[in-house]
N, C-alpha and C positions, 0 to 999 in steps of 0.2 A: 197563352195556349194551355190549355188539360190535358192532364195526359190521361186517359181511358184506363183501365186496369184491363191487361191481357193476358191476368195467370189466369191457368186453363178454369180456378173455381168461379171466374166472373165470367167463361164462356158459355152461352146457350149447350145445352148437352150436344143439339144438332149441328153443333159444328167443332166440337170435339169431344166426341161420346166417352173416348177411352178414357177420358179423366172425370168421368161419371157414372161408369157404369165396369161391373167385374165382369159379367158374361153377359152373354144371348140372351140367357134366362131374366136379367135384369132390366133391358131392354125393354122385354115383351111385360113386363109385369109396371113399369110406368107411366101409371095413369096421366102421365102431364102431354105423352107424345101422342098426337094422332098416328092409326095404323101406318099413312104416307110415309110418316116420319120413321118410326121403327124399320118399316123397310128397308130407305135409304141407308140408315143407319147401318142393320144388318147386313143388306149387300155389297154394302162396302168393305167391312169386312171379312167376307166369303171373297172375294176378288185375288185373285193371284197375284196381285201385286204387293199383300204380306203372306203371301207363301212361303214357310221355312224353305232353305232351298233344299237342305239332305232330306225335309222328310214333309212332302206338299199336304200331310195328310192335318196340319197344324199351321194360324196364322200364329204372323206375331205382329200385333197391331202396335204404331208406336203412342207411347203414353201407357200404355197396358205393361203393368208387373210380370205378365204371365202371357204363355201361349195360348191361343183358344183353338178347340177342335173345331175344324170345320164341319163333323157331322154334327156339331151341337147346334152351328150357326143355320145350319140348312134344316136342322128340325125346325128350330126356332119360326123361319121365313115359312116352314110346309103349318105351323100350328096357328101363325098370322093367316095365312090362309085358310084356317078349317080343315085341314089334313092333318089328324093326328095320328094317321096310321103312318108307319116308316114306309121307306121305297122296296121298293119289290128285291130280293136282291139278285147280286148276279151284273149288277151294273149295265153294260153293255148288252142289246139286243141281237139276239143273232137272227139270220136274214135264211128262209129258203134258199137255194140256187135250183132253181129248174133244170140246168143241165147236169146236176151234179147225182142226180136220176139216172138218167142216159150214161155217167160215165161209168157206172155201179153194173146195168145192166148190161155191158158192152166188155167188162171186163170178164 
């Protein structure tokens, strides 16, 4: 029996990127992955499941030296798509209320 090499530099990047790649940016600029790929890649690490816990605003991917920004990852995934413009900000939409009309002029 052989034994396969399973340090992370004889794994495909797609199946563990962080010992391939430093950021988002790195990702997106490797010509070897198709977009499919990059995605995966990327949303996997956007995923709350390396969410610092004090501060969600930063993953910490394991294999990765360093934290990465989550806005860097979600640029990255809007530029995959052809959106190079940032999100709107403000985050959350706020919603009319129709009654809250009525409670203005009631008062």
């Amino acid at each position: 029996m052989t034994k396969a090499g399973t340090n992370a530099g004889n794994l495909k990047p797609l199946f563990h990127p962080a010992a391939h790649y430093a950021s988002p940016e790195d990702v997106l600029n490797d010509p070897e992955l198709s977009a499919p790929e990059k995605r995966i890649i990327l949303s996997s690490w956007a995923s709350d499941m390396f969410a610092v816990e004090s501060f969600p605003a930063l993953r910490e991917v394991p294999g990765m030296s360093h934290a990465i920004r989550l806005a860097d990852i979600l640029a990255a995934l809007r530029r995959l798509d052809g959106e190079d413009d940032d999100p709107p900000p403000g985050g959350v939409s706020t919603r009319r209320r129709p009654w809250a009309a009525a409670l203005r002029r009631s008062a």
